[in-house]
C-alpha angles and dihedrals in degrees: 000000000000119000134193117200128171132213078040080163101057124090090267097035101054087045091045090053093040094058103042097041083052081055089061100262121143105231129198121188133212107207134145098241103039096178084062094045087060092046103052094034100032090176093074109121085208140356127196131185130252145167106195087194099052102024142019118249115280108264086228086068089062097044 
């Protein structure tokens, strides 16, 4: 199953996507700095930025 979770950065967020990618999810992450998403969780699948104040979320992160 693929998942998008934001605030994939956030202390939730990276052990949400670490467990579910090690359940074999694909997990894809919204944050505002995406090299650092896939930094700190390194099994996203994907990671796209995004500033919920200044911009919606990119429609790629929904497809």
């Amino acid at each position: 199953m693929r998942i998008l979770i934001t605030g994939v950065t956030g202390f939730i967020g990276s052990r949400l996507a670490e467990t579910l990618a090690s359940n074999t999810h694909e997990v894809w992450g919204l944050s505002r700095d995406p090299n650092k998403a896939k930094q700190r969780v390194p099994q996203l699948a994907q990671a796209f930025a995004w500033n919920p104040v200044a911009n919606p979320p990119p429609i790629a992160a929904f497809t």
